[in-house]
N, C-alpha and C positions, 0 to 999 in steps of 0.2 A: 529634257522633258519634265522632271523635275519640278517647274517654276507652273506648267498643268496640274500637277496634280497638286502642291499647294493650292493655286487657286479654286479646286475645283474641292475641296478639302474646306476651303471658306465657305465656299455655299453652303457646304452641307452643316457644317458648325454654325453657319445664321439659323437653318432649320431648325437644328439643335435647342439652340437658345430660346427660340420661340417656346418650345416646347417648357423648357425650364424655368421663364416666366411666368408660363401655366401653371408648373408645380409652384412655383413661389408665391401666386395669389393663394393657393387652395391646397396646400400640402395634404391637407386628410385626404383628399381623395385619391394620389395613389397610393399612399398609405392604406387605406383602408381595400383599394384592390390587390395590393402585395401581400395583405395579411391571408388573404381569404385564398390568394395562388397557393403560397404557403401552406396552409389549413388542407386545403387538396392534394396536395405534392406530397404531404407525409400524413394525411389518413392511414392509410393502412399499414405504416410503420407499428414496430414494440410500442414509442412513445405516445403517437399518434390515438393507436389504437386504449392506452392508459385514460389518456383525455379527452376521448370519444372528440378528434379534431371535425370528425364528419357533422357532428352537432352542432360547433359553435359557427356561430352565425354573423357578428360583431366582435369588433375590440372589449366591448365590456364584458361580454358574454367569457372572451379571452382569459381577461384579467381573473374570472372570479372562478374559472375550472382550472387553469395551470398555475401552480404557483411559481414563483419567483425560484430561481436553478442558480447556486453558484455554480463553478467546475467541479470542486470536490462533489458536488450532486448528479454530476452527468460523469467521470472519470469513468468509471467501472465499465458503463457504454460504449464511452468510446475506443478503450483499450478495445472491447471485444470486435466492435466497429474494425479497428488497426489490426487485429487479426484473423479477419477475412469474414465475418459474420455480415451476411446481411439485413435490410430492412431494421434496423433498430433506429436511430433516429432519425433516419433519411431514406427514402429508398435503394435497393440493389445494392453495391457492393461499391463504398466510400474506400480512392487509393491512395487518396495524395491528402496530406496535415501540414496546415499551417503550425511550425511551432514559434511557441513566445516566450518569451520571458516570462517567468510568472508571478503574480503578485499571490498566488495562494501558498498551500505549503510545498506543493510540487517547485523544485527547482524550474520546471519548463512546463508547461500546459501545451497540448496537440487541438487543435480548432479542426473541426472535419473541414474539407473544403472541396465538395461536389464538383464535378464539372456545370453545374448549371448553375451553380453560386460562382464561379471564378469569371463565367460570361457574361450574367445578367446582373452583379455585383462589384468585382473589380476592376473588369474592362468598360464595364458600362459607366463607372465612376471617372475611369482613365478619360476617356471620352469626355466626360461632361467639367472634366476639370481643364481640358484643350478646349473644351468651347469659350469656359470664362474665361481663359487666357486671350482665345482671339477676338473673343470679344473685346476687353479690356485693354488688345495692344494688337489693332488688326494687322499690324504690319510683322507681325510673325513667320517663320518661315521653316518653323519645325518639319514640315514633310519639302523641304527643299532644301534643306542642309541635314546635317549630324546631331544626333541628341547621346549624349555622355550614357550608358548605362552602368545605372547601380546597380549591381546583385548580388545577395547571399548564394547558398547552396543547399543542395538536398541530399540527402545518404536514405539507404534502403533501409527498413525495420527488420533488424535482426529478427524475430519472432513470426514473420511475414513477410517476406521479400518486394511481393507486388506491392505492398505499402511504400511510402515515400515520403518523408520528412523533410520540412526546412522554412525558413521563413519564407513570408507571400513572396517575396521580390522574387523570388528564386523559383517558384514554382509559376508566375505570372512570364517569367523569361521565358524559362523551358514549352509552355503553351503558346508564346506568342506567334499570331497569326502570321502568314509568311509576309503578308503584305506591308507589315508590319519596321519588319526587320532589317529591310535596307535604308531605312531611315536613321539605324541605330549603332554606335562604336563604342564599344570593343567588339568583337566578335563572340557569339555566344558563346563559345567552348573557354574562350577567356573571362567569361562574366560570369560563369557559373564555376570558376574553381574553387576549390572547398582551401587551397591553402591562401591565408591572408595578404602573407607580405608577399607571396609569387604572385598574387594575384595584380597586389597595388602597385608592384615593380611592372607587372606588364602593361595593366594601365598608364603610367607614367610612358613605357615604353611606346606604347602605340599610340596613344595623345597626345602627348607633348608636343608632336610637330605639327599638329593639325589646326588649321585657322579657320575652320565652319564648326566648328561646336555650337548650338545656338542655345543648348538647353541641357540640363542632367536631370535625372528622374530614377526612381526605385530607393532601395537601402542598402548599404551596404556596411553589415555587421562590421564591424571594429573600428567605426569610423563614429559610431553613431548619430550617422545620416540617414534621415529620410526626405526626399524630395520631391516635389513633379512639378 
């Protein structure tokens, strides 16, 4: 049943595309409604509330009340964000942090990462990067075979336990939707080990013999790969 739900998986990727076209003639406009979603979603946040988000009206209007934030400019936030505080730059109580590498002076930088940003942002991007693929090479067959998964790990914040740390891949795994997940090898409990080389040894282990691999996708710290 498999070779149904690919195809039925194409239809809805041409849907897709249409859509994506639309963004490609006229980018500002949903630009300009994601800012204003945005602008709503975190009114009555700490930050929000600083830059009176309820007021702005426009991108311009944007530009000329918030100024420009490196991380060193938001750090102190977010730590507090990471220890259970709510409503400060986002609404309610932020559990799960993208970390990165950092190019500031932090060794590592923490990225809040809402559950309504991991949905309407990197699943949504997931999506639309399978569209230009089937677009671009219809004879695809990603939801009818195996797709390789990359993933880091996440550990708990000592200073707040409900917190959870780790790179995207790793917290985009741990969320993925279940319908998701029989498309995809290794098995979650093996994609998400925190030790490296047990991890790449079981990978080897449980791929190696497999002849439908059709695709790999995620990141997978120590390799430095990212893919999809």
């Amino acid at each position: 049943m498999k070779w149904l739900a690919n195809e039925l998986v194409k239809q809805y990727m041409r849907l897709r595309m249409r859509r994506i076209e639309r963004y490609m003639k006229r980018p500002e406009e949903p630009q300009e409604r994601w800012l204003q979603r945005l602008l709503d979603t975190a009114r009555n946040t700490e930050f929000g509330k600083e830059y009176d988000f309820a007021g702005i009206r426009n991108a311009e209007e944007f530009a000329q009340r918030v100024p420009a934030h490196d991380y060193d400019g938001v750090k102190d936030q977010i730590y507090r964000m990471m220890r259970g505080e709510r409503n400060v730059l986002w609404p309610g109580q932020v559990t799960w942090y993208s970390k990165s590498s950092g190019t500031t002076s932090d060794k590592s930088k923490f990225i809040p990462v809402p559950m309504s940003n991991l949905y309407s942002n990197h699943y949504a991007g997931s999506w639309d990067s399978l569209t230009l693929l089937y677009h671009n090479k219809p004879d695809m067959e990603v939801f009818r075979r195996k797709n390789l998964l990359l993933s880091g790990s996440y550990q708990t914040f000592a200073d707040f336990p409900k917190t959870r740390t780790g790179d995207i891949s790793s917290l985009m795994t741990h969320h993925m939707p279940v319908v998701g997940r029989a498309f995809h090898t290794p098995d979650f409990k093996t994609a998400l080990l925190p030790n490296f080389e047990e991890k790449l040894q079981r990978f080897a282990d449980l791929t190696g013999r497999r002849d439908d691999i059709v695709m790999f996708g995620g990141c997978l710290p120590g390799l430095s790969s990212c893919s999809a």
